[in-house]
C-alpha positions as CSV (number, residue, x, y, z in Angstrom):
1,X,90.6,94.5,89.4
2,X,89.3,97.6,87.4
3,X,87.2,99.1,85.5
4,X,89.9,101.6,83.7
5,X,92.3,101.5,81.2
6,X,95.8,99.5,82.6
7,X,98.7,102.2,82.5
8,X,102.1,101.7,80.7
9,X,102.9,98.8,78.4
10,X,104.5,95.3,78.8
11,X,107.9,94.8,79.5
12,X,110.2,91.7,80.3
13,X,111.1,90.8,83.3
14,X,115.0,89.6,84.7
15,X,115.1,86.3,86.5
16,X,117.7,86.3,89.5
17,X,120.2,84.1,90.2
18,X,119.7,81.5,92.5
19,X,122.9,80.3,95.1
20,X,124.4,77.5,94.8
21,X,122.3,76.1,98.2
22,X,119.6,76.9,96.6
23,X,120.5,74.9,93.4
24,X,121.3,71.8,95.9
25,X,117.8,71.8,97.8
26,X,116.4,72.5,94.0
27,X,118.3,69.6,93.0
28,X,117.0,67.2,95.9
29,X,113.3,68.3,94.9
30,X,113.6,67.8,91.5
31,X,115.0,64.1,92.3
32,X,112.0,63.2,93.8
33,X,109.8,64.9,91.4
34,X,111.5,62.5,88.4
35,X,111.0,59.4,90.9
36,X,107.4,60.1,90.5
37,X,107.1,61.0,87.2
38,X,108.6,57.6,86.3
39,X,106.1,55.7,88.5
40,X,103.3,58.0,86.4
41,X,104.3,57.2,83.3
42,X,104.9,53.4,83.8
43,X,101.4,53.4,84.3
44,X,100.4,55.3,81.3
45,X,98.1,57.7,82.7
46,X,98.6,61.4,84.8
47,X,97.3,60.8,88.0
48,X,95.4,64.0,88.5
49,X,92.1,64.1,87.7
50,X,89.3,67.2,88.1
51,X,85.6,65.9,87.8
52,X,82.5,68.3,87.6
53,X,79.6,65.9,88.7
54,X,76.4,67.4,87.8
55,X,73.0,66.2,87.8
56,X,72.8,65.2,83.8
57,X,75.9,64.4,83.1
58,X,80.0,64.0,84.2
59,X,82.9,66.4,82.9
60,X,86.7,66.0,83.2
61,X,89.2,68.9,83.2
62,X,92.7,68.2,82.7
63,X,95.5,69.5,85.2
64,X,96.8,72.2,83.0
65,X,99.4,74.8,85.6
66,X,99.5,75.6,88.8
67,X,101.2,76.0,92.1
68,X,101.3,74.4,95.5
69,X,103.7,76.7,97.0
70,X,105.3,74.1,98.6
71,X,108.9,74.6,97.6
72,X,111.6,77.2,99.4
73,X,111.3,79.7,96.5
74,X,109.2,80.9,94.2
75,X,109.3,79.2,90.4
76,X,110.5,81.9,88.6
77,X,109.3,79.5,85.1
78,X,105.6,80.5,85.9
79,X,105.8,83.5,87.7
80,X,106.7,87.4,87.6
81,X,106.2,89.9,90.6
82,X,104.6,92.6,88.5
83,X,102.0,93.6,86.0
84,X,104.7,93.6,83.1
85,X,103.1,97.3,82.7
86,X,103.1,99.1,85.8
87,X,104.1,98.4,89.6
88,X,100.4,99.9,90.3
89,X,97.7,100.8,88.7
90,X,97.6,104.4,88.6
91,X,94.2,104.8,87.5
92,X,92.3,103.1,90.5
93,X,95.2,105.4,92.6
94,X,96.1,101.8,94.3
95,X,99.3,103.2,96.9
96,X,101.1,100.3,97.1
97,X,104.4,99.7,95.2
98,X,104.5,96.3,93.7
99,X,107.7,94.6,95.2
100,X,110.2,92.2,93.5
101,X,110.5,88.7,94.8
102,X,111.1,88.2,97.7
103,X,110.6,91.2,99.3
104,X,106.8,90.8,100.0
105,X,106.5,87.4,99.3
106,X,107.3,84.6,101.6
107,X,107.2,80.7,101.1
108,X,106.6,78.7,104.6
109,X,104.1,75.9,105.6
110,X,103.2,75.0,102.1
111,X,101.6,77.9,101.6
112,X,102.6,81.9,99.7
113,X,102.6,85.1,102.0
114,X,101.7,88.1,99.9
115,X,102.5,90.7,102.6
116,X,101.8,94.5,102.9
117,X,104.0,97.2,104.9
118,X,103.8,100.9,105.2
119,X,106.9,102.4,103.8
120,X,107.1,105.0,101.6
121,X,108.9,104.5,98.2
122,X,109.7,106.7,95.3
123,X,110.4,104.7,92.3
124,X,109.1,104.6,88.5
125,X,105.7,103.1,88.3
126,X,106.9,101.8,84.9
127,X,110.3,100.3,85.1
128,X,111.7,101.0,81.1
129,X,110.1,104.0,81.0
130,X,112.0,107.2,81.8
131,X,111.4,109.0,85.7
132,X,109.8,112.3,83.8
133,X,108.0,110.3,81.4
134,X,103.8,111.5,81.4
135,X,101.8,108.5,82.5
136,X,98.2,108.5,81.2
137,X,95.0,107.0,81.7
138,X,92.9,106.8,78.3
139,X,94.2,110.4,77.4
140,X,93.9,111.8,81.1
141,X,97.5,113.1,82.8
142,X,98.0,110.8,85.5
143,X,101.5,112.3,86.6
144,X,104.9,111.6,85.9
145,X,106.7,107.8,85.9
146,X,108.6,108.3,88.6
147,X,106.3,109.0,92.4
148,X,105.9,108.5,95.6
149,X,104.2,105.5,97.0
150,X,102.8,105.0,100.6
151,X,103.1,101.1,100.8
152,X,104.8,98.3,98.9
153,X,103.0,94.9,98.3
154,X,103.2,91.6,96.8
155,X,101.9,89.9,94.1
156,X,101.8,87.3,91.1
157,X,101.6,87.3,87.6
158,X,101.1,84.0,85.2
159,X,103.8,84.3,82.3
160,X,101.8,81.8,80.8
161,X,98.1,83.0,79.2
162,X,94.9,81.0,79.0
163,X,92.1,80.9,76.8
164,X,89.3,78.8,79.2
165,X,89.6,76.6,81.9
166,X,88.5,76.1,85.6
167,X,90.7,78.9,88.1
168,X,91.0,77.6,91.5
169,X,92.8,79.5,94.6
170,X,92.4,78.2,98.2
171,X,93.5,81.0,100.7
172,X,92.9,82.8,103.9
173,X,92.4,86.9,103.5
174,X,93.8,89.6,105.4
175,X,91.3,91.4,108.0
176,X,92.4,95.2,107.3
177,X,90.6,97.4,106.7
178,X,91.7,99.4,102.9
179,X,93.6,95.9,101.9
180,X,92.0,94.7,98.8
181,X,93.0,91.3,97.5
182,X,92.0,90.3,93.8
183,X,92.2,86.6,92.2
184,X,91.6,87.8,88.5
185,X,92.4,87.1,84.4
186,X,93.3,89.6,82.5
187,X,94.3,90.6,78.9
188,X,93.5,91.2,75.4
189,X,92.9,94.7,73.5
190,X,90.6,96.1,74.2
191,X,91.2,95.5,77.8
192,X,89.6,92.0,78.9
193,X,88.8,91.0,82.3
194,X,87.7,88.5,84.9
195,X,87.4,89.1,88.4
196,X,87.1,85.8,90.0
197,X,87.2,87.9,93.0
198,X,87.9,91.0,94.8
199,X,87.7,91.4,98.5
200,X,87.9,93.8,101.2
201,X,89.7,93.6,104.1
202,X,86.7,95.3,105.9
203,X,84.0,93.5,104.7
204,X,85.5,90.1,105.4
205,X,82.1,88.5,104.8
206,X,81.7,89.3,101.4
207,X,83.0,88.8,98.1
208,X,82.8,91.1,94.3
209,X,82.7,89.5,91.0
210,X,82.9,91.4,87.6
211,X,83.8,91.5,84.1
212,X,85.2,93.9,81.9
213,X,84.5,94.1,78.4
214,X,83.4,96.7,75.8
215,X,79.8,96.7,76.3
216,X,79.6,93.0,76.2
217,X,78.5,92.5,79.6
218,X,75.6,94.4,80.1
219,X,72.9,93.2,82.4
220,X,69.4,94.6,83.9
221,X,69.3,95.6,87.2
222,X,66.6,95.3,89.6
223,X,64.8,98.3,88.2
224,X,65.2,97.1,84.5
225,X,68.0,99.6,83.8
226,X,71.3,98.3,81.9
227,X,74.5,98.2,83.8
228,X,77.9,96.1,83.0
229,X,78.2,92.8,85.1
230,X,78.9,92.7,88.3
231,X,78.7,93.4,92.3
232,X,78.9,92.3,95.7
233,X,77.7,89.3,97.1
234,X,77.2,88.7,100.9
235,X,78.6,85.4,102.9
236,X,77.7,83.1,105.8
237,X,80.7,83.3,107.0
238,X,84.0,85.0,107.0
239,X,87.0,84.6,104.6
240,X,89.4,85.7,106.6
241,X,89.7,83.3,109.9
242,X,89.4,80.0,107.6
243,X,90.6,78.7,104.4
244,X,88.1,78.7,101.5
245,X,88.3,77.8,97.8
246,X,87.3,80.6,95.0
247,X,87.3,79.4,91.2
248,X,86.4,80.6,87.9
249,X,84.8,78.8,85.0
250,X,85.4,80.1,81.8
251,X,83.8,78.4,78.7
252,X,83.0,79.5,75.5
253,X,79.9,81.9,76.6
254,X,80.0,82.4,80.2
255,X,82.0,82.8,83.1
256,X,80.7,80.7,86.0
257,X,82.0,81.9,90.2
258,X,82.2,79.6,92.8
259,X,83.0,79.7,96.9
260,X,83.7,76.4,97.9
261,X,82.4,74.5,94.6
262,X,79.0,76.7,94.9
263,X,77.9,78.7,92.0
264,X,77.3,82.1,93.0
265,X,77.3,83.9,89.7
266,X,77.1,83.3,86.3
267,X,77.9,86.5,83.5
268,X,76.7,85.6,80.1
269,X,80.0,87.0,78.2
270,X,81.9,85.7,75.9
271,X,85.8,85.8,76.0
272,X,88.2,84.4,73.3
273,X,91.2,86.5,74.3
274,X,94.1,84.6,76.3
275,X,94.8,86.4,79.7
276,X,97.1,86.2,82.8
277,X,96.4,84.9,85.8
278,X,97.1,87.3,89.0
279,X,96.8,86.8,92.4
280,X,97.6,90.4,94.6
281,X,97.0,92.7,97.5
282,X,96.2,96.3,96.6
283,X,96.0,99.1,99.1
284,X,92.9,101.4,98.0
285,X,92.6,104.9,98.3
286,X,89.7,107.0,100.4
287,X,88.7,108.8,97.0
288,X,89.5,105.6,94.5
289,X,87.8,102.2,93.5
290,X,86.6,100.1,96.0
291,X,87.7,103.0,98.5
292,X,88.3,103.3,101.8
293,X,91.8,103.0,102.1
294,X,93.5,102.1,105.7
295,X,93.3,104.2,108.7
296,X,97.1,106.8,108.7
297,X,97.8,104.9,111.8
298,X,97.6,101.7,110.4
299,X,101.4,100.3,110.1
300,X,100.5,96.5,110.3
301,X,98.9,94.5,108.1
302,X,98.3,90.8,108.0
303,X,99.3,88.5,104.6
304,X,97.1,87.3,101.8
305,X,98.0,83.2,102.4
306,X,97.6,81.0,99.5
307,X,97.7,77.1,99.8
308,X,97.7,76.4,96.3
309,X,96.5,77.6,92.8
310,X,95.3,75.4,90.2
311,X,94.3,75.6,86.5
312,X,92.2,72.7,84.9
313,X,91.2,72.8,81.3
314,X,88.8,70.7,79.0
315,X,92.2,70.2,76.4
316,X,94.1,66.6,77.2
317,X,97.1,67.8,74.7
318,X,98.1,70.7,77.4
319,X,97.5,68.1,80.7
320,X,101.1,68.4,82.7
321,X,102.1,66.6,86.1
322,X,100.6,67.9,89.6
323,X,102.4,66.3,92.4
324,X,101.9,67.5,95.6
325,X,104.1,67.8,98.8
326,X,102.8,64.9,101.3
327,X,103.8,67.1,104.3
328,X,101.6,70.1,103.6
329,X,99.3,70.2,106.1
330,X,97.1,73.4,105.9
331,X,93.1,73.5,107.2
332,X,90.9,71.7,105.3
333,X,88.6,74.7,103.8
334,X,85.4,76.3,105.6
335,X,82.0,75.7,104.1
336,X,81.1,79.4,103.2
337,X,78.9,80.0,101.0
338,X,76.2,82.9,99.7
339,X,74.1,84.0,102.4
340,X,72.1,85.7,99.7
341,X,72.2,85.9,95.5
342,X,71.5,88.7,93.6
343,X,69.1,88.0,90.6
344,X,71.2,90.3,88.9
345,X,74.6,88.3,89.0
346,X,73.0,84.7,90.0
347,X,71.0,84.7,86.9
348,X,67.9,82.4,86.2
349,X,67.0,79.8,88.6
350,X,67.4,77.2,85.5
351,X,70.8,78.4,85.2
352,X,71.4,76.0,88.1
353,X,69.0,72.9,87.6
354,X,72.0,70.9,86.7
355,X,74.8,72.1,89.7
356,X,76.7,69.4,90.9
357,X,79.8,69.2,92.8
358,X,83.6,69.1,91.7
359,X,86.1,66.1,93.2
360,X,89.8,66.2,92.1
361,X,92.5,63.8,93.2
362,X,95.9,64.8,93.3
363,X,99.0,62.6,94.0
364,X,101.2,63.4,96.5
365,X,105.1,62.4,96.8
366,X,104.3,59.7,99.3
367,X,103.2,57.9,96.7
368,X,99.1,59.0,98.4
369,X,96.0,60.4,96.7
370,X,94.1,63.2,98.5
371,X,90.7,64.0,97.2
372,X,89.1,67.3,97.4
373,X,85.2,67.8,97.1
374,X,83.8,71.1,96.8
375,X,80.2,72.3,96.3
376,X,78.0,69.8,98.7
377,X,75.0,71.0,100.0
378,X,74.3,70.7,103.8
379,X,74.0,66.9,104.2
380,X,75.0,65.6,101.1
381,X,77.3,63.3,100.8
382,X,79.2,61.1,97.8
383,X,81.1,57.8,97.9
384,X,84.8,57.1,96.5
385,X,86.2,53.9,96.4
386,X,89.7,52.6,95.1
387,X,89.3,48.4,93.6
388,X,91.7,46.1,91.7
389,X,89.8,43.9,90.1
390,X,86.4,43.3,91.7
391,X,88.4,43.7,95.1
392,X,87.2,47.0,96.7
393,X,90.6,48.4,98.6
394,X,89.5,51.3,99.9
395,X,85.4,52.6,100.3
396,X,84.2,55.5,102.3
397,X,80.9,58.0,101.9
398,X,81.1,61.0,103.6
399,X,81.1,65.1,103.2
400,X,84.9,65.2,103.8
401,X,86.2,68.5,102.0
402,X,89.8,66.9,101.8
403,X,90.5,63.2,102.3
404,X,94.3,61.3,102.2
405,X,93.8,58.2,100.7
406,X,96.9,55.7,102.0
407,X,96.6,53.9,98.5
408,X,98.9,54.3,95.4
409,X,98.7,53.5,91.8
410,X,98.6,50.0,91.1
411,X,98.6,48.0,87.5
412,X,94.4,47.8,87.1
413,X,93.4,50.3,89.8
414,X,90.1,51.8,89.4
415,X,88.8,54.6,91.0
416,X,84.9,55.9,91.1
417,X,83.0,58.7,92.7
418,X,79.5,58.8,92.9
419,X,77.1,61.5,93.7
420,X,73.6,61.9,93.3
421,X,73.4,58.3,91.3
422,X,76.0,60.1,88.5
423,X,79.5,58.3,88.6
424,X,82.8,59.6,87.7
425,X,85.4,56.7,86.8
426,X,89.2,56.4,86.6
427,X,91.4,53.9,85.3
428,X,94.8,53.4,85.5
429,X,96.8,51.0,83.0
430,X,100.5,50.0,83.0
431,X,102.5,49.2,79.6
């Protein structure tokens, strides 16, 4: 989200109380969350699985946190509404005023609503600190704690940190012009960071990746001259009228991007610090980062919508439960992807002998799979099928994105995908 040092210094954040109707619908949810749970663990097994089919060979990534945003408020367990630090971030003289929850955020349709409005604020940018306190960046002045701010904003913060894993977001942008909306990992000291990506609200058909590191990213550019990681990458299509699926791959020595399951980018960095997970909406400035900022007239602004984020890791011991809402109904995603790759951030043609595609299937409260299958090249296809026994229950080849599946786990039931010849198996056992 920048290339500058963060301002302020972490800080814990107050949970709110909750009604007691909010308790009760809590209550109902968490009923038929246990029902499932019981039906997962009679047969032994999560039900969630995350495949990476490549040409040599087949990976599996564990379902390790996440959201599907399909309750009536937010889960305050893996959430906060600010940096910890800072309600902005001074240095890249962002205007917006990070709001509390739910002030800018709204739940509806299975799906988060980070919203921006024009209203000006004075407030502390750093909530313990005191309102004459300095605030600087590195050892530049950046003004006093307390200031004025032009718009407020939501966002989300992970109070959980990861070290690795497989980032996935599937959302709809905002079209206006100065909104910038991030999906990035941050943390560490020195300051650490992965920008899955960073958008524009004006240049809806185009995506930034980046990483921040001390000096550990440094790549050529076309000329031969060293520059850190990272840049802009145009689209065939735009990322704000359809849903489309961004991720992040972060292994041991390099960080992988993806639109819709294809790799765009590929930074040959190595991370070992945990980080945060955000999701936000900024509001740039005409003389800042990733300027310009919105037009003075400007007073509406459409949301940031998330469907669902989800975090997938190599490590079985920190697999947890996804079950998803059976009703949520949102767009299956577009098929964007790069309309051109830089050398520069796509890297080395060999870097990308071995692409494949990733299929997860996720159980829904309907006792249902749906399957998602991102990364298929124009007329690709792959093949799933569901047997019990040698009794093939359910068969279909296609280039569906997302596909229900009206089939449940059963004592015995196997499930396979197979792409390009490589096969991807499941099993799933009772007691």
């Amino acid at each position: 989200m920048s290339s500058v040092p963060r301002d302020g210094a972490m800080t814990a954040v107050q949970k709110p109380l909750l009604n007691s109707e909010k308790n009760s619908d809590k209550t109902d949810n968490m009923k038929r969350f246990l029902a499932i749970i019981l039906l997962l663990v009679g047969s032994n097994s999560f039900a969630q699985l995350l495949w990476q089919i490549n040409a040599d060979t087949v990976i599996q990534y564990y379902y390790t946190d996440g959201d599907e945003f399909s309750e009536t408020e937010i889960n305050l367990d893996k959430w906060n509404h600010w940096y910890g630090w800072a309600r902005s971030i001074a240095s890249n003289k962002e205007q917006q005023y990070y709001t509390d929850f739910m002030q800018n955020h709204e739940l509806k349709n299975g799906c988060l609503y980070l919203s921006v409005n024009k209203k000006d604020v004075n407030a502390k940018l750093v909530d313990w600190m005191n309102d004459n306190d300095s605030i600087k960046s590195g050892k530049k002045f950046n003004g006093f704690n307390k200031r004025d701010f032009k718009y407020v904003a939501g966002m989300i913060q992970s109070k959980r940190q990861f070290n690795k894993g497989y980032f996935e977001i599937k959302f709809k942008s905002p079209s206006n012009k100065g909104l910038w909306p991030a999906f990035w990992l941050y943390g560490g000291t020195p300051n650490e960071e992965i920008d899955i990506m960073e958008l524009k609200g004006e240049r809806e058909n185009q995506t930034h990746v980046e990483t921040h590191c001390q000096g550990c990213d440094m790549v050529r550019n076309p000329i031969g001259q060293k520059r850190s990681f990272g840049g802009w990458i145009k689209l065939d299509g735009d990322l704000n009228k359809e849903f489309n699926i961004v991720s992040g791959l972060w292994e041991n020595d390099e960080v992988r991007y993806y639109i819709n399951g294809r790799c765009i980018a590929v930074s040959k960095v190595k991370f070992d610090k945990p980080k945060n997970l955000v999701a936000n909406v900024a509001v740039a400035d005409d003389n800042g980062p990733f300027h310009p900022g919105p037009d003075k007239e400007d007073v509406s602004f459409e949301p940031m919508v998330i469907d669902y984020i989800r975090v997938w890791t190599k490590d079985d011991s920190q697999e947890t439960h996804l079950v998803m809402n059976a009703n949520d109904k949102n767009a299956a995603p577009a098929n964007t992807d790069a309309k051109s790759k830089p050398k520069m951030l796509y890297g080395k043609k060999k870097d990308h002998e071995k692409d494949g595609i990733f299929v997860s299937l996720v159980y829904s409260d309907q006792n249902t799979f749906k399957l998602y299958c991102n990364g298929l090249a124009k007329k690709e296809t792959y093949t799933v099928k569901f047997l019990l026994g040698t009794e093939v229950i359910y068969e279909k080849t296609g280039s569906d994105r997302e596909l229900d599946i009206p089939y449940g786990i059963k004592p015995g039931l196997k499930i396979e995908v197979e792409y390009k010849g490589k096969k991807a198996e499941k099993v799933y056992l009772t007691r």
